[in-house]
C-alpha positions as CSV (number, residue, x, y, z in Angstrom):
1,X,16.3,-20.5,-3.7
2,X,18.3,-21.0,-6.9
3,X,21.7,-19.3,-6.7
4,X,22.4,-15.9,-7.6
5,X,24.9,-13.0,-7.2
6,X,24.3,-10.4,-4.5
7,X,24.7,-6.5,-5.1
8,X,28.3,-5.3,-4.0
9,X,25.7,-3.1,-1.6
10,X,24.4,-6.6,0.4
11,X,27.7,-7.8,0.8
12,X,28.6,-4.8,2.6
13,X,25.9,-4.8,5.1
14,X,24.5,-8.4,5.3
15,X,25.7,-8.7,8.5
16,X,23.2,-6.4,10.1
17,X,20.4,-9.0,9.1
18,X,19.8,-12.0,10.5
19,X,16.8,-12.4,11.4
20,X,14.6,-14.7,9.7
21,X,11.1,-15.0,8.8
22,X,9.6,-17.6,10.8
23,X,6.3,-20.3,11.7
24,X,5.5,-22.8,14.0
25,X,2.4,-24.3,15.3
26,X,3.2,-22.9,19.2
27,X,4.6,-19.4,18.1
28,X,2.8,-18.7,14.6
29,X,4.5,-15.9,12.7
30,X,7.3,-14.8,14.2
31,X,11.2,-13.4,13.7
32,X,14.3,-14.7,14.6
33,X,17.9,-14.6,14.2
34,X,20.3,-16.9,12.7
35,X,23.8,-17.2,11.3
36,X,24.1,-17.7,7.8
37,X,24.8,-21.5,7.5
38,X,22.3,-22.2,10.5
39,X,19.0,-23.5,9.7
40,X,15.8,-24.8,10.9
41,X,12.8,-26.2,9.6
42,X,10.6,-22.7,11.1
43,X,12.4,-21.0,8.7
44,X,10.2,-19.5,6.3
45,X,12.6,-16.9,4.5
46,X,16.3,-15.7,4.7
47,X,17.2,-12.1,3.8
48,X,19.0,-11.5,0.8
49,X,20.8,-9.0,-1.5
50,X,20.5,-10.9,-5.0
51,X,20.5,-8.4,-8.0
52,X,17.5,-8.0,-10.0
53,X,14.0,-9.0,-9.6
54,X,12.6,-11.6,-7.5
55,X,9.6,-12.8,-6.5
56,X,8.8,-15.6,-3.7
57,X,5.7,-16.7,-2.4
58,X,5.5,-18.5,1.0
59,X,2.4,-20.1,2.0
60,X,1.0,-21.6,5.2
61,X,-1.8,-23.7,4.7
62,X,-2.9,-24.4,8.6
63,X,-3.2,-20.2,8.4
64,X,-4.7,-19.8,5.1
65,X,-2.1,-17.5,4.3
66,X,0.1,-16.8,1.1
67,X,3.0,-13.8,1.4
68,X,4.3,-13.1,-1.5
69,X,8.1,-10.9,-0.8
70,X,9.7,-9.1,-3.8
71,X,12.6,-8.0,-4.5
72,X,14.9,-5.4,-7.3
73,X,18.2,-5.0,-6.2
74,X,20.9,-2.9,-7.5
75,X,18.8,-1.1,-10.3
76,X,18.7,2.8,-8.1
77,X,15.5,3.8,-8.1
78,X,13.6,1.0,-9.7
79,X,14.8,-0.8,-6.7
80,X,12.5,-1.8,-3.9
81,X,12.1,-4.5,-0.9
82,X,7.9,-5.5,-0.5
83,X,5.4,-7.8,0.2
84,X,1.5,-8.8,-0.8
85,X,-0.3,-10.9,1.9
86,X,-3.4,-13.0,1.4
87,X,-5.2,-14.4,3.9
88,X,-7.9,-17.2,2.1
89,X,-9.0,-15.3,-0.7
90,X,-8.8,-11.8,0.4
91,X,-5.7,-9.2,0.0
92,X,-4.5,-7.9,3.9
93,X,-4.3,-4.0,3.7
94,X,-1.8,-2.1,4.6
95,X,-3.0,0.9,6.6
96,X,0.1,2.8,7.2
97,X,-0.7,6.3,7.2
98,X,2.6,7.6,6.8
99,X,2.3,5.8,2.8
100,X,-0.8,8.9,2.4
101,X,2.6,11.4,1.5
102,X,4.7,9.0,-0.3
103,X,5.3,9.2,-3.7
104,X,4.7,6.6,-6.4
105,X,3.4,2.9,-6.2
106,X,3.2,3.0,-2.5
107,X,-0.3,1.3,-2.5
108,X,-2.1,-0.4,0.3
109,X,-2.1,-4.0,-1.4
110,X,1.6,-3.7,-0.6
111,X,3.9,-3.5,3.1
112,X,6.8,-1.5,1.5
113,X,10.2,-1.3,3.3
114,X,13.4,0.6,3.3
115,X,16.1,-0.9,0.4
116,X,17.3,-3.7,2.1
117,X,16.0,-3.1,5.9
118,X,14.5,-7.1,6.3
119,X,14.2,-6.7,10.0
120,X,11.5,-3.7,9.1
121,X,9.5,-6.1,6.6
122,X,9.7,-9.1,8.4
123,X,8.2,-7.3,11.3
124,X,5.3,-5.7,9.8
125,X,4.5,-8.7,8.0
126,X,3.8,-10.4,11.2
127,X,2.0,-7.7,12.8
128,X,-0.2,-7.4,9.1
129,X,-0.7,-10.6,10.1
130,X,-1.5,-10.7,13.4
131,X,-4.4,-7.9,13.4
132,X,-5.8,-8.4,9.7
133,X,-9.7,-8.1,9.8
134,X,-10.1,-7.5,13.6
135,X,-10.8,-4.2,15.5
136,X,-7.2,-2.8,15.3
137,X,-7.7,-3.1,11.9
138,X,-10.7,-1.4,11.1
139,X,-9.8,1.8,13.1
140,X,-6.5,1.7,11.2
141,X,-8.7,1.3,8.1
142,X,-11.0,4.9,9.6
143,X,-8.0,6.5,10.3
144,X,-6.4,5.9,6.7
145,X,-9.5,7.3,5.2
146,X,-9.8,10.0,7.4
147,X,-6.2,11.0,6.3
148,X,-7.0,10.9,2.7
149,X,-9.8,13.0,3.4
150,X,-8.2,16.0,5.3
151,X,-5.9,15.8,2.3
152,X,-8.2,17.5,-0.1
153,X,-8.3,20.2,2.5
154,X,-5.3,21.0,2.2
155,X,-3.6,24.3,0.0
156,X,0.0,22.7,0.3
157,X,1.6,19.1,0.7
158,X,4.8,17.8,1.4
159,X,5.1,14.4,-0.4
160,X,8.1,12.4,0.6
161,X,10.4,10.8,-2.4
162,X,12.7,8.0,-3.1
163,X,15.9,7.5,-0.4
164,X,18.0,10.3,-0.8
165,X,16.1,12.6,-2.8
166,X,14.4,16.2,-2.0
167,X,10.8,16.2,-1.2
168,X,8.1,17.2,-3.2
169,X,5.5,20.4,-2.4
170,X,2.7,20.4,-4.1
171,X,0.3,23.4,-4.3
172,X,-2.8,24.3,-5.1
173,X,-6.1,22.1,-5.9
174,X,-5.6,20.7,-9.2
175,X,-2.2,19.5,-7.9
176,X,-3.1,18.1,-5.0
177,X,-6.7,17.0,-6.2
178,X,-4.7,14.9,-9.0
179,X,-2.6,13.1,-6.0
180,X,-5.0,12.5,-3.5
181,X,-6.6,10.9,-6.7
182,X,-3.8,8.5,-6.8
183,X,-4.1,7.7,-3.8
184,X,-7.7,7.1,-3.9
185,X,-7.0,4.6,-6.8
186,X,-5.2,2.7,-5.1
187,X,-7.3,2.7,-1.8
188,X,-10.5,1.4,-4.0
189,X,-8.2,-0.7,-6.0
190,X,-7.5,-2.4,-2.5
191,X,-10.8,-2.5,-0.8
192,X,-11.7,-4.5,-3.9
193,X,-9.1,-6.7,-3.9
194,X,-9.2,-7.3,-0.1
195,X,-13.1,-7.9,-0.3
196,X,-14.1,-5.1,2.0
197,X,-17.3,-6.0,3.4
198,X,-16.9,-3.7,6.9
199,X,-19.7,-1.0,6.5
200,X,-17.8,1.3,8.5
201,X,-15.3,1.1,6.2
202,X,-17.4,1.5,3.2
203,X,-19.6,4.3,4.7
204,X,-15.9,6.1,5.3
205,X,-14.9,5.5,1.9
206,X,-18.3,6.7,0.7
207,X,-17.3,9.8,1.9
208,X,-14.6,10.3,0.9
209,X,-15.6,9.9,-2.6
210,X,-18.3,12.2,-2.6
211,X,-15.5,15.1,-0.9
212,X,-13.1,14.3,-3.7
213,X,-16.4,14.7,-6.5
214,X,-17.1,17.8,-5.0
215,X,-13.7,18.8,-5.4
216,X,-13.4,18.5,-8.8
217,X,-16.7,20.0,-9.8
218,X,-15.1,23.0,-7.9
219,X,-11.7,22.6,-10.6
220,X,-11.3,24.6,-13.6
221,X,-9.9,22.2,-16.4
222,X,-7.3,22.9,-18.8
223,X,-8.3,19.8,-21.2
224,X,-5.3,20.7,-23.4
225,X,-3.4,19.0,-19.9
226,X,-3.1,15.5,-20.2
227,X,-2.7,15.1,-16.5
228,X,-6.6,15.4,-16.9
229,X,-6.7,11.9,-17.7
230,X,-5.8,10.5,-14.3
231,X,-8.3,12.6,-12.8
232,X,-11.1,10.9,-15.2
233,X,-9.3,7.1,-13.8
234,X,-10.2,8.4,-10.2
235,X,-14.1,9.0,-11.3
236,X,-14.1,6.1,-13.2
237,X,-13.2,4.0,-10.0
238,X,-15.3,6.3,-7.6
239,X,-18.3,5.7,-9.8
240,X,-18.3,1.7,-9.8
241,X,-17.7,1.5,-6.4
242,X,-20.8,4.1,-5.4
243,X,-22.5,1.7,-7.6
244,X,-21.8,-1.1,-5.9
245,X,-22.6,0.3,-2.4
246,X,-26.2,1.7,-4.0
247,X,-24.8,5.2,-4.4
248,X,-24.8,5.4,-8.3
249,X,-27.7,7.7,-8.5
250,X,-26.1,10.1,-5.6
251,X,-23.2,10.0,-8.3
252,X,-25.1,11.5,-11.3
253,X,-26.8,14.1,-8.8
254,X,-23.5,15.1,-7.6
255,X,-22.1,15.7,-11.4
256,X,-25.4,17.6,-12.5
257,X,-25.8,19.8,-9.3
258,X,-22.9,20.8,-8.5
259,X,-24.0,23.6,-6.2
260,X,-25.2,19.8,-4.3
């Protein structure tokens, strides 16, 4: 890495992180710690506190893997500490239900972690790694869905913000409809992008696309609101991937019978 300067923040508390991102043939992904001049030729990636954006991509060829870490430092809330893994060609998820009630771009092509807290990403970024595409993963997958899902049940919501900041409530269906919507953006988005092929999955997701249609047929819409618009995104996506899965006529039957 090319020099930079470090927030006043890092410098402060650098010395609670020492692990390091690591690899070897015996051990495969795995977490250590080091002192700062120390090195070895397992390590994969140092933490660090540089200011402004960065964005590093590690790869392992023997593993068919590429992690890509980013980085903004020092810029309050535009600040954030995440990774993108690919295995081959395909995206690793992340499943974490507790992202269903965050707020903003916490998206499941992504393995988010507290401002500076690299002993909390470097661990779920071996554990991503460890169960991606296996059993564990799948049921994680089911149980994401299945979250979204009871969402839209919901009257009320409690959506947690940014460090530091109050929580959100939102109430009512055309406010929660329009962030479970969000959320199920980003969840086809991903399952795109990660080249879902698991019909479990699919037949889950199904699902949950046609609860979310039948929820909005349900909506009474004040078109003057241009929140409206993201709404229209969400069909959009839910349509092409009904399509895709040999659902697009189920689609059109849902919009024009919506007693269905």
């Amino acid at each position: 890495m090319a020099t930079r300067k470090n927030t006043q923040h890092w410098e402060e508390i650098k010395s609670q992180f020492t692990k390091c991102l690591c690899y070897s043939e015996s051990m495969g992904l795995y977490t250590r710690n080091f002192i700062e001049n120390e090195t070895s030729e397992e390590i994969l990636y140092r933490p660090h506190g540089f200011l402004g954006f960065v964005n590093d991509t590690i790869t392992i060829p023997e593993k068919n893997l590429e992690i890509c870490i980013m980085t903004n430092f020092g810029y309050g809330r535009l600040s954030y500490l995440k990774a993108a893994i690919k295995k081959g060609n395909r995206y690793i998820l992340n499943f974490n239900i507790a992202k269903l009630y965050q707020w903003d771009n916490h998206r499941v092509t992504t393995f988010d972690a507290p401002l500076y807290d690299w002993n909390y990403l470097f661990e779920i970024i071996v554990q991503a790694c460890k169960i991606a595409f296996t059993e564990d993963y799948t049921n994680s997958s089911i149980a994401y869905i299945r979250g979204l899902s009871d969402m839209l049940e919901k009257d009320k919501i409690i959506i947690k913000s940014d460090e530091g900041k109050r929580d959100i409530f939102r109430e009512g269906d055309f406010l929660i409809t329009l962030f479970a919507g969000r959320k199920i953006r980003y969840l086809l988005e991903g399952l795109d992008f990660a080249k879902v092929s698991d019909q479990t999955i699919r037949e889950h997701t199904l699902n949950l696309c046609r609860k979310f249609l039948q929820k909005v047929l349900k909506l009474h819409f004040n078109f003057s609101d241009s929140r409206i618009a993201q709404i229209s995104e969400t069909m959009m996506l839910i349509h092409q991937f009904m399509c895709k899965n040999e659902a697009g006529m189920e689609y059109l039957d849902l919009l024009f019978n919506k007693t269905t």
